[in-house]
C-alpha positions in Angstrom: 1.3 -16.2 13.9 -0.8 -12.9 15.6 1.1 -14.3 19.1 4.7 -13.2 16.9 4.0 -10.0 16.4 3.3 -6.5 18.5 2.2 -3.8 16.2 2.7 -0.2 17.4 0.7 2.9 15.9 3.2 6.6 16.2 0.7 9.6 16.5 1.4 13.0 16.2 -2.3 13.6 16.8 -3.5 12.7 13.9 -7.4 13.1 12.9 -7.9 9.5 12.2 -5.7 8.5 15.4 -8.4 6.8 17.1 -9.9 5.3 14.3 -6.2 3.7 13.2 -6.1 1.9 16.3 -9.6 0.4 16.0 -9.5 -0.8 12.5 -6.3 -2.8 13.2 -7.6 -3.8 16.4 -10.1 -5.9 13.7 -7.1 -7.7 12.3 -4.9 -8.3 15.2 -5.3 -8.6 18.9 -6.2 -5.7 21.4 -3.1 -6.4 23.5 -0.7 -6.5 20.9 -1.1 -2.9 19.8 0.3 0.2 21.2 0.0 3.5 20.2 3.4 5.8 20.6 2.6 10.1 21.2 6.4 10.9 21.8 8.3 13.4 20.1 9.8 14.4 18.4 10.5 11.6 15.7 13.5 10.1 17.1 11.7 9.5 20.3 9.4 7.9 19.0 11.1 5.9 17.2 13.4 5.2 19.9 10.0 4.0 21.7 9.0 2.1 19.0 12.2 0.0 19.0 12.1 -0.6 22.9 8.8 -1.8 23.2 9.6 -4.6 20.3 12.8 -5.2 22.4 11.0 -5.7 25.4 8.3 -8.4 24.0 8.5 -11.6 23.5 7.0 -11.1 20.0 9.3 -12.2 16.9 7.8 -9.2 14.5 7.7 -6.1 15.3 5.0 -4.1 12.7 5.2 -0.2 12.6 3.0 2.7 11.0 1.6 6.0 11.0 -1.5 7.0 12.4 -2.2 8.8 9.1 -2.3 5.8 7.1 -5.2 3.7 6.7 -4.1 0.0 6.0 -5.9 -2.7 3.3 -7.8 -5.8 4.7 -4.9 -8.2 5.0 -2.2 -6.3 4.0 -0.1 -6.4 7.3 -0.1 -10.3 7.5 0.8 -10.4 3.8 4.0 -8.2 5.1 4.7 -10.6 7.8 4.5 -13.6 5.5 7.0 -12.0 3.2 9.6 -11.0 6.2 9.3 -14.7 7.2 10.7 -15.3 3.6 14.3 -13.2 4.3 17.3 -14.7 5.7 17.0 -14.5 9.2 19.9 -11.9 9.2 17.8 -9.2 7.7 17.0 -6.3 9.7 13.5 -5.3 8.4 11.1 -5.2 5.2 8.4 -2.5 3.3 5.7 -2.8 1.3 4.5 0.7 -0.6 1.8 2.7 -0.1 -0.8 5.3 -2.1 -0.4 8.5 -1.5 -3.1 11.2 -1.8 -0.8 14.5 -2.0 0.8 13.0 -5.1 -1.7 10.3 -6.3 1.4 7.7 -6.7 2.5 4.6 -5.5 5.5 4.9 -3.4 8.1 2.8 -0.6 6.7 3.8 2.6 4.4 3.2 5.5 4.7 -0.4 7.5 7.2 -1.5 8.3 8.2 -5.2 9.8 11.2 -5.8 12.2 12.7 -8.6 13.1 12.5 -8.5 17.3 16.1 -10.3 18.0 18.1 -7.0 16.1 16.5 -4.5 17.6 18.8 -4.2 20.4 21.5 -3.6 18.0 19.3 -0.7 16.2 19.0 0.7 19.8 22.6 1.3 20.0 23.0 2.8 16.6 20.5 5.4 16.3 21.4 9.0 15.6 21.5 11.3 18.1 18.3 13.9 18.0 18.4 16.5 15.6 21.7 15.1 13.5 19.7 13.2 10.7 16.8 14.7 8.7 16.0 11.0 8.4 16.6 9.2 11.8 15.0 5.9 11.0 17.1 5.7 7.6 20.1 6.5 9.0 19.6 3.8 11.8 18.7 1.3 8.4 21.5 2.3 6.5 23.6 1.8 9.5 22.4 -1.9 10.4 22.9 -2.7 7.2 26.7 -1.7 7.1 26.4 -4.2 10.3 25.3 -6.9 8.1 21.8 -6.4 8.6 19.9 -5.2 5.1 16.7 -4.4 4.4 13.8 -5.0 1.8 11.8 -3.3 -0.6 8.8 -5.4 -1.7 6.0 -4.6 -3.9 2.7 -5.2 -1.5 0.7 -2.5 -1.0 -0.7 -2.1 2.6 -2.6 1.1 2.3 -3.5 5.0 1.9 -1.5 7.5 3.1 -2.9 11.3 4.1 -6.8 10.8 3.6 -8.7 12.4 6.1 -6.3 14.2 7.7 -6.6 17.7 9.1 -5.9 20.6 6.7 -3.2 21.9 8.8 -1.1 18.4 8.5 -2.3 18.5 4.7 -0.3 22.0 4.8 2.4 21.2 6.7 3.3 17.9 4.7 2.9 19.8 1.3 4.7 22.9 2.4 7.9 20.1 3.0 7.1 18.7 -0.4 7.4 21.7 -1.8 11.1 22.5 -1.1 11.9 19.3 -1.7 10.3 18.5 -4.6 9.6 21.8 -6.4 10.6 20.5 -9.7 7.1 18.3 -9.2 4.6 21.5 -9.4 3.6 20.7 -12.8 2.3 17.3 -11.8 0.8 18.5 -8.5 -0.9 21.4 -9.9 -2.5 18.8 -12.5 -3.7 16.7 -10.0 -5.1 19.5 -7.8 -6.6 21.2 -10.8 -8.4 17.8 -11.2 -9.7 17.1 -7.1 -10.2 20.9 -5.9 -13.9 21.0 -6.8 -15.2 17.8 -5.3 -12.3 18.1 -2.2 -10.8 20.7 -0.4 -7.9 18.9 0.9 -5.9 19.4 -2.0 -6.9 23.2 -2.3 -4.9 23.3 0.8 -2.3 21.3 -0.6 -1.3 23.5 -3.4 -1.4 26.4 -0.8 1.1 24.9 1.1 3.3 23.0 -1.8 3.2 27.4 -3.7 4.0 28.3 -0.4 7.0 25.9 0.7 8.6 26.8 -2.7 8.6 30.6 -2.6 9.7 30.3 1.5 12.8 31.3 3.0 13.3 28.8 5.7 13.9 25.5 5.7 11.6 23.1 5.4 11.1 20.3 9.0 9.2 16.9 9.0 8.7 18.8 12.5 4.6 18.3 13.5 4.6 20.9 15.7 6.1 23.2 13.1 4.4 25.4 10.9 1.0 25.7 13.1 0.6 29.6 13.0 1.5 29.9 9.2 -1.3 26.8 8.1 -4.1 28.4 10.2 -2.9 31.3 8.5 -3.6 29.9 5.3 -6.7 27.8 5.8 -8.1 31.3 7.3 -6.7 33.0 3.9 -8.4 30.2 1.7 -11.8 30.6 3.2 -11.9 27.2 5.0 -12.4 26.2 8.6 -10.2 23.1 9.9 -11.6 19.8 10.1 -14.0 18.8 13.0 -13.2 15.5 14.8 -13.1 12.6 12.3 -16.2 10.5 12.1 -15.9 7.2 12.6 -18.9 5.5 11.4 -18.6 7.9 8.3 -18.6 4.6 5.8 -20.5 1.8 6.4 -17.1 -0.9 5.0 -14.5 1.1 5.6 -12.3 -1.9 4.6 -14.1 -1.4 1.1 -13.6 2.2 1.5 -9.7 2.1 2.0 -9.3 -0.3 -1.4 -11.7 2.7 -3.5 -9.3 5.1 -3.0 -6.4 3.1 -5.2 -6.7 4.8 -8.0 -5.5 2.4 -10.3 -3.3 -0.8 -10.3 0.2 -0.6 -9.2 2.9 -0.4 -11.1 5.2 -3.6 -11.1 7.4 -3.4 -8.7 10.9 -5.4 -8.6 12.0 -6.7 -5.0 15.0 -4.6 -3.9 17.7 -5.2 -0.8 19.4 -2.1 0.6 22.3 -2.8 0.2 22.5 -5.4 -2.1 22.6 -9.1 -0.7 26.6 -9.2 -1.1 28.2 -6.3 0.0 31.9 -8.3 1.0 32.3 -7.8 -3.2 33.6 -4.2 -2.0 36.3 -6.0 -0.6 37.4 -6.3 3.4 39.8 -3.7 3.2 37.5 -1.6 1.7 34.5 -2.1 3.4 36.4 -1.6 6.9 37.7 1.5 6.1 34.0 2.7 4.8 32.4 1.5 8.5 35.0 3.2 10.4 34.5 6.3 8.5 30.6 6.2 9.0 30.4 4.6 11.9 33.4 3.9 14.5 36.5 1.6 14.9 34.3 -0.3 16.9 31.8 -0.8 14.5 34.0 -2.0 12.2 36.0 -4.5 14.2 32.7 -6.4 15.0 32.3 -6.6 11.3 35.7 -7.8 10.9 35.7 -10.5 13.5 32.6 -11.6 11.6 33.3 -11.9 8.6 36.6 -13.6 9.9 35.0 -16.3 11.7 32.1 -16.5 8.4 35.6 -17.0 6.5 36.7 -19.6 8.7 33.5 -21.4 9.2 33.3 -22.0 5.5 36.4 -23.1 5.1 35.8 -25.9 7.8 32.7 -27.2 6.2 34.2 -27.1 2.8 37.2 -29.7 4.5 33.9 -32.1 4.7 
């Protein structure tokens, strides 16, 4: 099954970077992993897509280089994406995430190879989403092509990262999510005297919440104001990340789940029938979000899916 699939890492320069590659290097073949440095995000994502487009490979698996993934987890993925109708787009399992300390839908992701093309054509142009690869999801499935939300967990996301991308990351979180600083400042309360990560953490959520300007999932933003910061807290960044730091790092990764996932229900965006909208409907929503052409393709479709049934049903 390895042959099926080309795995590609995205870096932003990421501490662990290096280390990402290697560990997944002992699950799948040397040759079938990449690593992406473009940006900004729709670049790389743009990357991403054409070198799945370009293999041979039936799978297409991608992640973050700050996300450390569990023995096994990946193939697990692929097993379930081998499971969806072949006219699915793409599936997700969840991840842990230190900042927070929750389980959450993010991380890999598994693509089937023969749609990418389409995704090509319909991402976003830079800078017009916050979100690039959502909006290209939301807008494959408006093609037809849904996604899925499973409950497998593949891994850790944001351990050993440098405090600057700790700062960064929580500055976003906390514009976004300011009505989570109770929670946060529990958990920080908790972790600040046996790691410093997440004194830096509150630094930047306090700080992202009482700033002026906007908030950017932008890696090479924010540079100046989180050495700033670190410099303010007393801390020195990070040296390079250490490799051999733990002996089973596979053993390492599974520690750090803090305690057993919370069920999770499988979930299709959107759901598996959206024609219950009705064609006229439906059209009408496509053209609006995406084109008259966009939504004469669907049309023809679902024509000929019309027509095809009603033939077999003469049988």
């Amino acid at each position: 099954m390895q042959s099926d699939i080309v795995l590609v890492v995205r870096s932003s320069d990421e501490r662990t970077v290096e280390f990402s590659t290697k560990q997944l290097s002992n699950q799948f073949p040397k040759g079938n992993i990449q690593l992406v440095r473009e940006q900004p995000f729709e670049v790389a994502l743009r990357k991403c897509y054409e070198i799945g487009h370009q293999s041979r490979a039936k799978w297409l698996i991608t992640l973050d280089a700050d996300i450390f993934v569990l023995p096994g987890a990946l193939q697990k993925l692929v097993a379930i994406a081998e499971e969806m109708p072949d006219y699915y787009f793409q599936t997700q399992g969840r991840i842990f995430d230190k900042i927070f300390g929750n389980y959450r839908p993010a991380g890999s992701r598994v693509y089937r190879v023969s749609l990418l093309g389409s995704a090509i054509k319909n991402m976003p142009e830079v800078g017009s989403e916050i979100r690039p690869e959502t909006a290209t999801l939301k807008r494959m499935s408006a093609l037809g092509h849904p996604s899925r939300l499973v409950g497998l967990v593949t891994g850790i996301h944001d351990y050993e990262q440098f405090y600057c991308d700790l700062y960064r990351k929580a500055f976003v979180h906390g514009q976004k999510h300011s009505y989570l600083a109770g929670d946060l400042l529990k958990r920080c309360l908790k972790n600040t005297k046996k790691d410093s990560d997440f004194i830096v953490i509150w630094k930047g959520f306090c700080d992202g919440i009482s700033s002026a300007e906007k908030a950017t999932i932008d890696a090479n933003r924010f540079g100046v104001e989180a050495n700033a910061a670190i410099n303010a807290l007393g801390l020195i960044e990070k040296p390079a990340f250490e490799v051999n730091k733990f002996k089973d790092w596979d053993l390492w990764v599974s520690s750090q789940l803090e305690f057993e996932p919370p069920e999770f229900v499988t979930r299709d965006r959107p759901p598996r029938e959206p024609e219950r909208l009705g064609m006229k409907k439906r059209f009408n929503e496509i053209v609006k979000n995406y084109g008259f052409l966009a939504a004469a393709k669907y049309a023809i479709g679902s024509a000929f899916e019309k027509i095809g049934k009603s033939l077999k049903n003469l049988h």
